[in-house]
N, C-alpha and C positions, 0 to 999 in steps of 0.2 A: 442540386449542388450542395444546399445547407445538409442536407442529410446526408453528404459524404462528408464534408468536413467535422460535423457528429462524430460520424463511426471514427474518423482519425485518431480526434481528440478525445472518444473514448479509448482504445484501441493505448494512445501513446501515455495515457496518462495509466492504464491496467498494466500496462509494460512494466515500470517502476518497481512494482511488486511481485509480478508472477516471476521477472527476470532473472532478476537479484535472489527469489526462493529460490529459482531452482539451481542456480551458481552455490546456494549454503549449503541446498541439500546435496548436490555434488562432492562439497568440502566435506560434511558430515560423514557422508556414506564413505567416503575413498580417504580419509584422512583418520589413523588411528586419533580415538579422542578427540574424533570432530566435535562432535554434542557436546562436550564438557569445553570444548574450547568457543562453542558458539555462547552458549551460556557464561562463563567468563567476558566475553565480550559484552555482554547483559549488563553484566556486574560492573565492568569498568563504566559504564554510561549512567551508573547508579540504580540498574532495572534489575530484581532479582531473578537468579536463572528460572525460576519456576513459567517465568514469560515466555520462556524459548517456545512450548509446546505449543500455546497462544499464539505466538507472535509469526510462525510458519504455518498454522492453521489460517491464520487471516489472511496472509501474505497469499500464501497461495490458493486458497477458496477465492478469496476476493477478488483477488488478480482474473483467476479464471472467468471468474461469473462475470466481469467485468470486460472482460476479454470476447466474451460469447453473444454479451449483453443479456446478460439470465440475471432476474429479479434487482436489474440494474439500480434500479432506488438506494437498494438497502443495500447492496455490496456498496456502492459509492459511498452512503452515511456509513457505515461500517468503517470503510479504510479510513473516510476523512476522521473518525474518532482517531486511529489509529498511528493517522501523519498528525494530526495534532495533538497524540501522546508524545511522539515524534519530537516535534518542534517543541514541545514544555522539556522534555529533556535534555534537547542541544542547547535551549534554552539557560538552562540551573548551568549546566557543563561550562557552558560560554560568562557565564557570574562566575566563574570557580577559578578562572582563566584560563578556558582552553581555548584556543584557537578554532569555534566551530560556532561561530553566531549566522554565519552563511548558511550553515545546515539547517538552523533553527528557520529562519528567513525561509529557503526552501522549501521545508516540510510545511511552513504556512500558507505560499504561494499555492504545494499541492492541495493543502484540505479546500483554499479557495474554487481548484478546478473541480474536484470531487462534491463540494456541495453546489457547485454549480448543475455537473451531472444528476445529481441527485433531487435538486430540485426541478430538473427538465429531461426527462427519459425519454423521453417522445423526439426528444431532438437529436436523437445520440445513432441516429442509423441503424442499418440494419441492423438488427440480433432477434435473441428467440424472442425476447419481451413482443419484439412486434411482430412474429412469425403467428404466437401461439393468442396476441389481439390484449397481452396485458401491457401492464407498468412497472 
């Protein structure tokens, strides 16, 4: 039973980011001036657009690998860098006055799931890491 609730709570915390990717690159692909509008969104959060390419390569390799449970360790340390790049930005935002200290809060709660993941692989269910006998 621990090992299904593993794969869940892998499983629902890789959702996050593979979801949300593929909902952008939807926007990007099917909206003229999607990319130039993703990347503005970048910029309004303080993140310069050069992240965009970054930031959907993460999103969605890591979501995957995480999803799969392939080299689960490091996708988890990966994204939790990633949600607490995250959380330092809603962070400054919510000092600036925005209304988004919930998000910051958020993205901390996620790096806490993530480096949980990451320092227990073995617990996280099924996936390839345990099919092919690694971590």
């Amino acid at each position: 039973m621990t090992k299904h609730i593993g794969l869940i709570a892998r499983i629902l915390l890789a959702q996050i980011f593979f979801i949300s990717i593929l909902f952008i690159l939807n926007n990007i692909i099917s909206t003229p001036g999607g990319y130039g509008m993703y990347q503005d969104m970048l910029g309004a959060r303080g993140l310069p657009g050069i992240m965009a390419p970054l930031s959907i390569l993460v999103q969605f390799l890591g979501g995957l690998a995480l999803i799969l449970g392939f080299k689960t360790r490091i996708a988890a340390y990966i994204l939790a860098a990633y949600s607490f790049l995250w959380a330092a930005v809603y962070f400054m935002n919510a000092m600036q006055g925005q209304p988004v200290l919930i998000m910051s809060l958020l993205y901390i709660a996620i790096t806490g799931g993530l480096l949980l993941v990451g320092a227990h692989p073995e617990n996280t269910g099924c996936g390839l890491d345990q099919k092919m006998g690694k971590k």
